[in-house]
Backbone as CSV, one residue per row, in Angstrom:
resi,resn,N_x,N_y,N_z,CA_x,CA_y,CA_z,C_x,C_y,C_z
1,UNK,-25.656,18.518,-71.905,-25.117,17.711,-70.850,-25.157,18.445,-69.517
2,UNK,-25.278,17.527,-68.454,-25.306,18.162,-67.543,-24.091,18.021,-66.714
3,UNK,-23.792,18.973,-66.088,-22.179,18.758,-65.009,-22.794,18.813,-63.223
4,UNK,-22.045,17.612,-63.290,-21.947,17.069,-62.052,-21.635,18.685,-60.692
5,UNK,-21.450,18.984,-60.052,-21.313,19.582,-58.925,-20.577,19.074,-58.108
6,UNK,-19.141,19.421,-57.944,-18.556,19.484,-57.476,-18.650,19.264,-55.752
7,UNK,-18.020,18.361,-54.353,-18.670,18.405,-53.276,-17.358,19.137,-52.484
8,UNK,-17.228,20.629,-51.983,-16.192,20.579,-51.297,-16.323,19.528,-50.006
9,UNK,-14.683,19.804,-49.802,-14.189,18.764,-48.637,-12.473,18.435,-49.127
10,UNK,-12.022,17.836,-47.995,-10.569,17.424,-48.043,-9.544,17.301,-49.162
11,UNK,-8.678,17.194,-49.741,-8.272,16.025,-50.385,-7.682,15.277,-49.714
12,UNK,-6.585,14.009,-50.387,-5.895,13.167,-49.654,-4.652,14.172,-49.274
13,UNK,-3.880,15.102,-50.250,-2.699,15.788,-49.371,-3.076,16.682,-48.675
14,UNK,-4.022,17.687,-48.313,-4.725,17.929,-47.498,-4.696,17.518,-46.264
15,UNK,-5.171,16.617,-46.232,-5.374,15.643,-44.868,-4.084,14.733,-44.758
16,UNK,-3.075,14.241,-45.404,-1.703,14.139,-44.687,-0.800,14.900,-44.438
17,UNK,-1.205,16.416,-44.934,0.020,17.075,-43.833,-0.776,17.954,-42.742
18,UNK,-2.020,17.733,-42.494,-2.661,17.526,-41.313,-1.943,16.317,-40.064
19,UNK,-2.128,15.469,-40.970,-1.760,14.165,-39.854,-0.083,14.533,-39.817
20,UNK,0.534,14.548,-40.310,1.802,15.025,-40.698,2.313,16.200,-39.757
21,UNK,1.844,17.163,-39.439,1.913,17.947,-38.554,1.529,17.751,-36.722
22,UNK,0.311,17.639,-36.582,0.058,16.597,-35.168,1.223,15.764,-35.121
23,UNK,1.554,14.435,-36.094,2.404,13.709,-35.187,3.577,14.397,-34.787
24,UNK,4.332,15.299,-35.350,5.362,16.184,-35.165,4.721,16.705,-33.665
25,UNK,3.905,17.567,-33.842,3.767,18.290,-32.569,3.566,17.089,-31.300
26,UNK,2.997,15.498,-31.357,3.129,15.066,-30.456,4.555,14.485,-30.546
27,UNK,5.430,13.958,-30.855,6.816,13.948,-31.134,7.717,14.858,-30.284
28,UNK,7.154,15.867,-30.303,7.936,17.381,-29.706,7.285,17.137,-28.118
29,UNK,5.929,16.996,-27.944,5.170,17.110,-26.440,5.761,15.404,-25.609
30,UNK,5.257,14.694,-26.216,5.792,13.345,-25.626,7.063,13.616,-24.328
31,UNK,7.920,13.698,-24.926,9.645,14.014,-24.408,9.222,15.038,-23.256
32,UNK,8.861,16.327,-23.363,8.581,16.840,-22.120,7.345,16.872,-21.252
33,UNK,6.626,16.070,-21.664,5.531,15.450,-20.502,6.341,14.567,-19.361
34,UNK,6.897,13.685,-20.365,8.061,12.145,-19.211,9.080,13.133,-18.916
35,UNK,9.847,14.273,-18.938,10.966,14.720,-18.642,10.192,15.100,-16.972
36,UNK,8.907,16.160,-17.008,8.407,16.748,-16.022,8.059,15.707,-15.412
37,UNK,7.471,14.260,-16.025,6.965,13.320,-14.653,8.579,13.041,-14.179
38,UNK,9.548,13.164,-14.592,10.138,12.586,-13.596,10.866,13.470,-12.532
39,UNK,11.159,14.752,-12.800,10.920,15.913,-12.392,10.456,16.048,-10.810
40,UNK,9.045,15.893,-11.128,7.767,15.692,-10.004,8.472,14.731,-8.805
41,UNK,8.500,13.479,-9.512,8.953,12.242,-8.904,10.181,12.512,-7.626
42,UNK,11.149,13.120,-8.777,12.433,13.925,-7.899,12.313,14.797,-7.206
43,UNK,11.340,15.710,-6.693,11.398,16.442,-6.132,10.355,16.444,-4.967
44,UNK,9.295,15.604,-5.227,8.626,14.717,-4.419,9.480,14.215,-3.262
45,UNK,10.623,13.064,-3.935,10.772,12.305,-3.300,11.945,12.924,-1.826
46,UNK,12.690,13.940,-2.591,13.747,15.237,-1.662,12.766,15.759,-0.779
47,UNK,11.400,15.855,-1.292,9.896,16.379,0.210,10.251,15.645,0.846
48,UNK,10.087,14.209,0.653,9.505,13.032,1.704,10.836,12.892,2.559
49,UNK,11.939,12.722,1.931,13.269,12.249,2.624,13.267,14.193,3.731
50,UNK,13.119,14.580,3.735,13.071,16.087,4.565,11.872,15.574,5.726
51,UNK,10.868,15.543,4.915,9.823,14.908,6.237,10.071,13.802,7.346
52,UNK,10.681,12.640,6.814,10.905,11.819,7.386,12.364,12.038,8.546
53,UNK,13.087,13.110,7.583,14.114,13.914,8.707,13.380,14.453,9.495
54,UNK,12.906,15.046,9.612,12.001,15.685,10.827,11.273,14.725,11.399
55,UNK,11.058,13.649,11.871,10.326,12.735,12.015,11.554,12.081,12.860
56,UNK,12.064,11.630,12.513,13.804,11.067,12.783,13.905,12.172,13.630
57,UNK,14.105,13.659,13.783,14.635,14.329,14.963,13.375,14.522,16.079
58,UNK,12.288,14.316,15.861,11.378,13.894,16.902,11.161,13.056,17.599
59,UNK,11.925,11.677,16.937,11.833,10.752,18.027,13.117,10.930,18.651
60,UNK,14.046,11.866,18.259,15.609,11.440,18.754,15.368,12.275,19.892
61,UNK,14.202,13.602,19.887,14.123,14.823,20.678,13.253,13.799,22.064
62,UNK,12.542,12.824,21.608,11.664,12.350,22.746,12.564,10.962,23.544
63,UNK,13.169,10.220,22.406,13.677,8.542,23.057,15.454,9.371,23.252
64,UNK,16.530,10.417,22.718,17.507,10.162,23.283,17.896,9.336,22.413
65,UNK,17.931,9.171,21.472,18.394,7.893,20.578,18.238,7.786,18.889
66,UNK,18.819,7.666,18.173,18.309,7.238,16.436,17.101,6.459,16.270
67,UNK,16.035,6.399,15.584,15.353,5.199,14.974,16.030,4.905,13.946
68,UNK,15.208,3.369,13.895,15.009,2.855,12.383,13.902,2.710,11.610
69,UNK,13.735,2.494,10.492,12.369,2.692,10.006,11.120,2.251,10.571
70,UNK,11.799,0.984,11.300,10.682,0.000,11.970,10.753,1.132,13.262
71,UNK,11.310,1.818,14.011,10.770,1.984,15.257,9.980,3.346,15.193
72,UNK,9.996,3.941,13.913,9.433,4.883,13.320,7.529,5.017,13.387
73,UNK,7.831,3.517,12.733,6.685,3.186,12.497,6.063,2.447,13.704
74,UNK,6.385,1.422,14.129,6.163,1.222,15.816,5.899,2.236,16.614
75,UNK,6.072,3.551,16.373,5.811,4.722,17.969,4.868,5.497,16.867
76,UNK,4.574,5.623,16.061,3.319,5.640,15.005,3.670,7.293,14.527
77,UNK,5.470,7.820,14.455,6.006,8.844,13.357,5.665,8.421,12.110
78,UNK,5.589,7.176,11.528,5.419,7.185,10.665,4.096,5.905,10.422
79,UNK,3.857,5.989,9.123,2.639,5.250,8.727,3.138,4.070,8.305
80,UNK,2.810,2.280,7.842,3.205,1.538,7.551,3.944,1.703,6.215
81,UNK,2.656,2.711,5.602,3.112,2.538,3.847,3.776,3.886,3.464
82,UNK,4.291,4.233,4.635,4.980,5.748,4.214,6.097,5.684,4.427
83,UNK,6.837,4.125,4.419,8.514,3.965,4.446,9.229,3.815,3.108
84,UNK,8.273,4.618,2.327,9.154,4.800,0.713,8.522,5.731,0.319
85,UNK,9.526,6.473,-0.979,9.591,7.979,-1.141,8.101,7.463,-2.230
86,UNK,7.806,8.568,-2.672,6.349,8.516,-4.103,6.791,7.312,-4.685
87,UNK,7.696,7.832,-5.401,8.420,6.931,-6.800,8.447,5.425,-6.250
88,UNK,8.684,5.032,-4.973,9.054,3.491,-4.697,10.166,3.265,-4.278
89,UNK,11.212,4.372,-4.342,12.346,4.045,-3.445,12.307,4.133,-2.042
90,UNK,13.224,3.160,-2.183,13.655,2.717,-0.913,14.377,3.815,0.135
91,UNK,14.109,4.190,1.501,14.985,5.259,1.986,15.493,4.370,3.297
92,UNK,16.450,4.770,3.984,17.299,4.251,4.909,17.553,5.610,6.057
93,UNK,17.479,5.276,7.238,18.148,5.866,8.329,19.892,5.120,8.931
94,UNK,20.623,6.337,8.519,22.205,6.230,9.132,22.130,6.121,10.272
95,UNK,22.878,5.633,10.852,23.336,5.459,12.450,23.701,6.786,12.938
96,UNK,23.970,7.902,12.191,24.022,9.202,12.250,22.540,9.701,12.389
97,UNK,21.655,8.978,12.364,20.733,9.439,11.820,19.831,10.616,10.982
98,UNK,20.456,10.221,9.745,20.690,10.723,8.665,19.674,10.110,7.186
99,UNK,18.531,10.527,6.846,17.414,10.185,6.153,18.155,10.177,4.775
100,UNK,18.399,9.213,4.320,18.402,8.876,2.640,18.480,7.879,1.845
101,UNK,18.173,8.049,0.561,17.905,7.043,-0.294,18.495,5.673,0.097
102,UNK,18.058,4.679,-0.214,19.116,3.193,-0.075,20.119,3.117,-0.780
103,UNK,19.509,3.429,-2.284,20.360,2.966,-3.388,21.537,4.031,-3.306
104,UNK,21.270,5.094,-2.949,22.753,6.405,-3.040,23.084,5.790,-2.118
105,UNK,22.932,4.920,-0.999,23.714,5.435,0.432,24.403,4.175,0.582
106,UNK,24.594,3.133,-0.148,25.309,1.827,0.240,26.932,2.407,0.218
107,UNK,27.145,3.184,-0.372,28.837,2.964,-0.181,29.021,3.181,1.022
108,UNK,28.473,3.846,2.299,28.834,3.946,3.348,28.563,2.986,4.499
109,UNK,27.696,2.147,3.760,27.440,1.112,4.699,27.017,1.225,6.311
110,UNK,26.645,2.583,6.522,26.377,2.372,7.780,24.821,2.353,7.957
111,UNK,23.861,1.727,7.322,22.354,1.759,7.275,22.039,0.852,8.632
112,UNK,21.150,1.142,9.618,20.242,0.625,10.615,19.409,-0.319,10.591
């Protein structure tokens, strides 16, 4: 008789604690990929609200006066589409003129 020959390669448990392992390790990576995008986002957006302060004390250094977002953008400190932080929030100038978020800044109610 003759015997067959054997073909190495896989088996089936073999190859599920292959797969078994990857999903773990993406399980573990997932969570701090989205932790750092939002990270980015936040710290992005503390850039932009700083920039736009400086922007705000340039026109106050030239007009004598606060802007508002619109007059920002009217004397061409700022760009049309650069009146929100990365992320999409919304930012507001105080009558103090004072650069920040919308959504933090309603309890004070004094937005322009």
């Amino acid at each position: 008789m003759k015997r067959i020959k054997q073909q190495a390669g896989f088996t089936l448990i073999e190859m599920l604690i292959v797969l078994l392992i990857i999903s773990i390790l993406i399980l573990i990576t997932i969570p701090n990929v989205t932790k750092h995008f939002a990270t980015v986002d936040e710290k992005g957006c503390k850039a932009y609200v700083s920039m736009v302060q400086g922007q705000v004390e340039a026109y106050r250094v030239d007009f004598m006066d606060y802007p508002t977002i619109q007059d920002l953008v009217a004397k061409g400190y700022l760009k049309k589409d650069e009146t929100t932080c990365p992320n999409k929030e919304e930012i507001m100038i105080t009558k103090d003129g004072e650069v920040r978020l919308a959504k933090t800044s309603t309890d004070t109610g004094s937005s322009n």
